[in-house]
N, C-alpha and C positions, 0 to 999 in steps of 0.2 A: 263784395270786397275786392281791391284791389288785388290783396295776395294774393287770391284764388284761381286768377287769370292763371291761363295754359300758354305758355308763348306757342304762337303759332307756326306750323312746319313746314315746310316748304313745300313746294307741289311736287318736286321730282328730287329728292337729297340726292347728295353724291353718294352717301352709305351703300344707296340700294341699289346705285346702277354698276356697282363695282360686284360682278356675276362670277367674272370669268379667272385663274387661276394667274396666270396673266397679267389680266389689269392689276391684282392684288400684289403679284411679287414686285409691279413696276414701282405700285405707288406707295408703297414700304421700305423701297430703297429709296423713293424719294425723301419720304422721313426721315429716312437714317440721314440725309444729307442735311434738313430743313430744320429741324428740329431744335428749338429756341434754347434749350439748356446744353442737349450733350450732339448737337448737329455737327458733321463733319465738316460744315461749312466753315462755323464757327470755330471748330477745334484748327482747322486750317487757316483761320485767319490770324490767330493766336501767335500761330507758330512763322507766321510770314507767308504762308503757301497760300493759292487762290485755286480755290475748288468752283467749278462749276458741276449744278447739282442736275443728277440725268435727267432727261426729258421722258415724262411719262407715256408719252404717244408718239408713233415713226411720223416724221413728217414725211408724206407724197406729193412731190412738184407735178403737176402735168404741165404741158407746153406743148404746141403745135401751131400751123396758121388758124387767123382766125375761122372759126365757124366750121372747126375743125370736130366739136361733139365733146370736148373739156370740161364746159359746165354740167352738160346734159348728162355727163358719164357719172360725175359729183351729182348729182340732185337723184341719179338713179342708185348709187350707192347708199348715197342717204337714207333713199324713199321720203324724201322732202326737197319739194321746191323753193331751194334756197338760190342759187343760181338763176340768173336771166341767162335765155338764151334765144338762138338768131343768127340769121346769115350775116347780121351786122356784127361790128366789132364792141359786142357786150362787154366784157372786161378790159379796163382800160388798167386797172393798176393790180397790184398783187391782192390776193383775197385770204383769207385764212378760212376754213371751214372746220370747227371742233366738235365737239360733244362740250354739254354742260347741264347744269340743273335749269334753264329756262332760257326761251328764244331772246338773243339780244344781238343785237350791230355795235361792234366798237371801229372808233378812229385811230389814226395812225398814233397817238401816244398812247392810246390806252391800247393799243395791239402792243406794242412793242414790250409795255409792263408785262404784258401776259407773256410778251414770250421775249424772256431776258435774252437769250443766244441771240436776239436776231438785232440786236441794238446797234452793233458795226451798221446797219443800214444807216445810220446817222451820215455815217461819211461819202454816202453816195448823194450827190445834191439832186433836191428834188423827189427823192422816192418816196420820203415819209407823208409826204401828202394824199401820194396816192396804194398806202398802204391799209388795209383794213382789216376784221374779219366778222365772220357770222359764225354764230352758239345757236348751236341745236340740240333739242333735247333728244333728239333721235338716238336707240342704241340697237340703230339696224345691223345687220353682220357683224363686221368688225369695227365698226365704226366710234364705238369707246374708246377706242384704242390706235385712233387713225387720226390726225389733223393731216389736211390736203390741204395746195397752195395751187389756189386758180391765178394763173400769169395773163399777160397780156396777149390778144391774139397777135401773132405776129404776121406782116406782110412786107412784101416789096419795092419799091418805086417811091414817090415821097410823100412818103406817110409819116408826120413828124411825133417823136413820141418826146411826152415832155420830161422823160429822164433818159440815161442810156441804160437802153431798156437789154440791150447784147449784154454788158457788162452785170445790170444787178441781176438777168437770170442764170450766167453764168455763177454768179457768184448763191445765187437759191440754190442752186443744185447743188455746192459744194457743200453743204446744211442740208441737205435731206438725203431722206435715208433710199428712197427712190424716184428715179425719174422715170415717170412716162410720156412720151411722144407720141403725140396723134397723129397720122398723117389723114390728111382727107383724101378721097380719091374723085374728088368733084373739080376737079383742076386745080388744088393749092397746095398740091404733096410735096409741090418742089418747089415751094418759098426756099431763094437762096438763103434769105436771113434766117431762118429757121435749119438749114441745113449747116450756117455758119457758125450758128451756139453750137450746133448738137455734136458737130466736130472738135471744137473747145472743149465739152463738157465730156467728147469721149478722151480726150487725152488727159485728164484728171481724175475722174471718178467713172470711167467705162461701164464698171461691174454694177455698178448702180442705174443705168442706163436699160429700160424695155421698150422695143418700137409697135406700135398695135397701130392696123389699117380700121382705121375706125369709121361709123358710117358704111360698112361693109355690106349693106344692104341695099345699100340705093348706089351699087357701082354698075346696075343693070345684071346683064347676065353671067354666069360661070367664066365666061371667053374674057368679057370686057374687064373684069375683077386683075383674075392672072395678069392681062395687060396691065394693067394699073399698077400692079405689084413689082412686075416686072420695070417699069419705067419707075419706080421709085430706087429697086434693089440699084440698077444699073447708076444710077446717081447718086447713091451712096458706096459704093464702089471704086466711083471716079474720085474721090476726095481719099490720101493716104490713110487721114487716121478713123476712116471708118469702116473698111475692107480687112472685114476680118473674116476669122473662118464660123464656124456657127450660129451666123446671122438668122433672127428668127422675126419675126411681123405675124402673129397673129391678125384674124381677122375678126372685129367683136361690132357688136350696132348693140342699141339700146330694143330689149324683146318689146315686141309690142303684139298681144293675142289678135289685134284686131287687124294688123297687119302681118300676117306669116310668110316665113320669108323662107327657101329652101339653103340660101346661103349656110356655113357653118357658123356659128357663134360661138367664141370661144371666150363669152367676156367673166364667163366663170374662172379661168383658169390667171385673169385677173385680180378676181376675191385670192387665188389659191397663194400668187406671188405677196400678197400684201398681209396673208395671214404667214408664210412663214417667213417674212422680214420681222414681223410681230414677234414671233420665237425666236430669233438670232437677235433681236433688241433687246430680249430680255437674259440671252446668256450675255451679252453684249455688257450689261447695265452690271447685273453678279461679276461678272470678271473686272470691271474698271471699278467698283466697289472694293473687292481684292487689291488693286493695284494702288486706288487711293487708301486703303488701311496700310499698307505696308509701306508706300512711302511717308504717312503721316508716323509710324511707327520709327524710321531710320531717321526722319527729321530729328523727333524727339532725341534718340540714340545719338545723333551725332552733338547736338547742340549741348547734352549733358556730358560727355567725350570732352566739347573744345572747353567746357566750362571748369572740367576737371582740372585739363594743360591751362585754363588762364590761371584759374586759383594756382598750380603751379609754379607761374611763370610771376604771377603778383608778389607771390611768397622771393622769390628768388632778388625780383627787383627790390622788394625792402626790404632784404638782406643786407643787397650792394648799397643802398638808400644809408642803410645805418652803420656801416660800416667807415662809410667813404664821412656821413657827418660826424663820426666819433671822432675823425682821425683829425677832420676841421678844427674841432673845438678844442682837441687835448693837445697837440702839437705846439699851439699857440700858446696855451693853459701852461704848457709844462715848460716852455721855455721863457715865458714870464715868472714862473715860480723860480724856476733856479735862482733868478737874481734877488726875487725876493728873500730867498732862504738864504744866500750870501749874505744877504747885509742884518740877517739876526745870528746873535750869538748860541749856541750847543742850548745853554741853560735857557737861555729865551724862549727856542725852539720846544722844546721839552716841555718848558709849563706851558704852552700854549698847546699842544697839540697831542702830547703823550711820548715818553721815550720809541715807543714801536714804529707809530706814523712819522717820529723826526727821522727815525733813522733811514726812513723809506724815503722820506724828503732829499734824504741827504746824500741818500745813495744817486737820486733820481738828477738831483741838479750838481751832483760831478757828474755826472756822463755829460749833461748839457755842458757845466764848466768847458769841460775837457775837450769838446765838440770846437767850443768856441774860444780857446785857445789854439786851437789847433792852425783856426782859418788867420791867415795873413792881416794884419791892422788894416793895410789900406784892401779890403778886400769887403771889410766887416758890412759896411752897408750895404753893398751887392749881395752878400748874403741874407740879408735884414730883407731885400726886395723880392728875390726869390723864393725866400722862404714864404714871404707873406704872400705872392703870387700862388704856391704851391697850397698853402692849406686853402685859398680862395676857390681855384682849381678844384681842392675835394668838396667846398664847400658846393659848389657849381654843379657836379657829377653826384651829388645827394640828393640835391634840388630835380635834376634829370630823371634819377631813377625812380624819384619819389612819383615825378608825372607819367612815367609809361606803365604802370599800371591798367590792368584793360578789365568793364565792367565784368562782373560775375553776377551769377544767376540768386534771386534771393533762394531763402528756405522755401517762401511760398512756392514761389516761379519752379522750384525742383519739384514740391509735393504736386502742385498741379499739371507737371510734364510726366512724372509720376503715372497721376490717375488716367490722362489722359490714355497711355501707354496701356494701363490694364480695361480701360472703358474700351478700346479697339481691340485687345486680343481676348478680352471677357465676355463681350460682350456682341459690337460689331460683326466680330467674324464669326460668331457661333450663330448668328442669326443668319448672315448668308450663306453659311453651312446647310442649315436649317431650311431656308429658302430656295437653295439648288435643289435639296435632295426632294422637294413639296414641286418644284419644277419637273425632274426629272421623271418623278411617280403618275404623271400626266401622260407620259406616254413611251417611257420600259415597261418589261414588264415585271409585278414582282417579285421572283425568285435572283432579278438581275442585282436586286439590293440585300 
């Protein structure tokens, strides 16, 4: 029977590969962002604000000349040959390299869907074409928790690259969470163009910036290495904004048992930068969690505040609204009655209206009488035009106050700004509460809680 069919499971879920403490608090606060009914996306779209929702994995740029050891360093992190590599110039365009439930190659629009942040690449001409990435099921080291961006090799002389390729890696780096620089020590450490970003990119984002002599195996011996090091330090040096003090290059090659090498290897100490960018992403992620609950909180607070002062300020206007057309209508009213009530007699007046209202009649049109005796004969139509200007005037300033009235928030729009308010301090924040302290128990110790 059809019912009895078991849908079938995937070969690698995402459930199972989420192991580490880490990957779990990332991709829970991504929920808290995504989440179709009470997402803070959503709750900020609501309210006017645009939330972008964190990114579960640090992006890592590498960059260097080509054949510089980029891919080779990616494919060995992986432990999967996803990367071509070569003394030739294998990467021509930017690459993405992620974790997922099964091996796939997307193009440039479906890379982009996947990684919303990176959509301003739209307005670089040309880049999206040669945009891509690779999904691998791999969940070597850190690598659940790492998308890498293999760039373009970069060289010197006229070598035409079909976007501006300075400009969109300046602008990768400014979106990743680390850069690494390769320099090769096989004659292309001192590509000026490659020294021309990494000057850009130190005056912007510095701290994010590590340079590793990669290939450090095959620089020949002890003596020739130093040289090598030395002729790169010195040329970084000569450029202002990259003479600093604490300058460090590690030397790392890819191990290979079959070739042993006495050089140092330090490409461990690589895993170690990229695992604790992983830890500061994720206090990173918990504090701008914080930061967007409390401003989605102050939004609400202020918008029910101005809604307070409009209903105020509504009330005030059709005050004046009703005041200013009372005075329209009756002014007019009352000094057409006068003359009406003149030309009937006391007993007239009386059965038609009641002795109490005649006498108020009658009170009300002597004043007018007496008003309009007062004014000079040949005066009397000038007064007839002003007056009738004057109640026009109130009638005009009714009309005014009646429109500056300003929208107020319904009962709904309150109650739902309302829940909003208690769905973030109820809930929200007691989970990244929650979340820090499941962080922090990874590695205080516990007498510190």
């Amino acid at each position: 029977m059809s019912g009895s069919r078991k849908p079938r499971s995937v070969a690698n879920p995402l459930d199972s590969a989420i192991t580490t403490p880490s990957e779990r608090i990332l991709r829970e606060c991504h929920n808290l962002y995504v989440d179709s009914e009470n997402g803070l996306v959503k709750i900020a779209s609501s309210l006017g604000l645009r939330l972008l929702p964190p990114r579960k994995k640090i992006i890592v740029m590498i960059m260097g000349n080509h054949s510089a050891g980029k891919s080779s360093f990616i494919n060995w992190y992986v432990e999967e040959h996803i990367q071509k590599t070569g003394v030739a110039i294998e990467t021509q365009g930017f690459t993405f390299i992620t974790s997922g439930r099964k091996r796939e190659s997307l193009t440039g629009n479906a890379t982009l869907h996947l990684y919303p942040h990176f959509r301003p690449l739209l307005e670089f001409k040309g880049v999206t074409d040669y945009v891509s990435a690779e999904i691998s099921t791999s969940k070597q080291k850190k690598f659940s928790l790492v998308t890498f961006v293999d760039t373009p090799g970069l060289v010197d002389g006229d070598m035409v690259y079909p976007f501006n390729v300075n400009n969109a890696i300046t602008w990768f780096g400014e979106q990743a969470d680390l850069i690494f620089v390769f320099f090769d020590p096989m004659g292309q450490a001192l590509c000026k163009r490659t020294l021309n970003i990494v000057e850009k990119l130190s005056e912007k984002c510095g701290d994010k910036l590590f340079f590793y002599l990669s290939k450090a195996d095959e620089a020949g011996r002890e003596t020739d290495r130093q040289r090598v090091m030395m002729q790169i330090v010195q040329e970084l040096c000569r450029r202002p904004g990259l003479n600093k003090c604490g300058f460090e290059m590690p030397t790392i090659y890819i191990p290979n048992p079959q070739r042993p090498s006495r050089c140092e290897n330090q490409i461990d100490a690589v895993c170690q930068t990229i695992e604790k960018t992983i830890n500061q992403a994720v206090q990173k992620t918990l504090d701008q969690l914080e930061r967007d609950c409390d401003l989605i909180c102050s939004t609400v607070g202020s918008k029910l505040a101005q809604d307070r002062t409009d209903v105020g300020y509504n009330r005030s206007s059709r005050l004046h609204s009703f005041i200013c057309g009372s005075l329209g209508f009756l002014l007019p009213a009352l000094f057409v009655l006068s003359f009406v009530v003149n030309t009937l007699s006391k007993d007239e007046m009386e059965a038609l209206v009641g002795e109490g209202l005649a006498r108020v009649f009658y009170l009300s049109a002597g004043v007018a009488v007496t008003v309009w005796d007062w004014i000079p004969e040949d005066s009397q139509i000038l007064f007839v035009i002003i007056f009738g200007a004057f109640c026009y005037l109130l009638l005009f300033l009714a009309k005014h106050f009646a429109r500056q009235g300003k929208r107020t928030l319904t009962k709904k729009e309150k109650r739902s700004m309302a829940e909003f308010s208690d769905y973030i301090q109820d809930v929200v924040k007691l989970r990244k509460g929650k979340l820090y302290e499941e962080y922090l128990e990874q590695c205080a110790a516990e007498y510190d809680f």
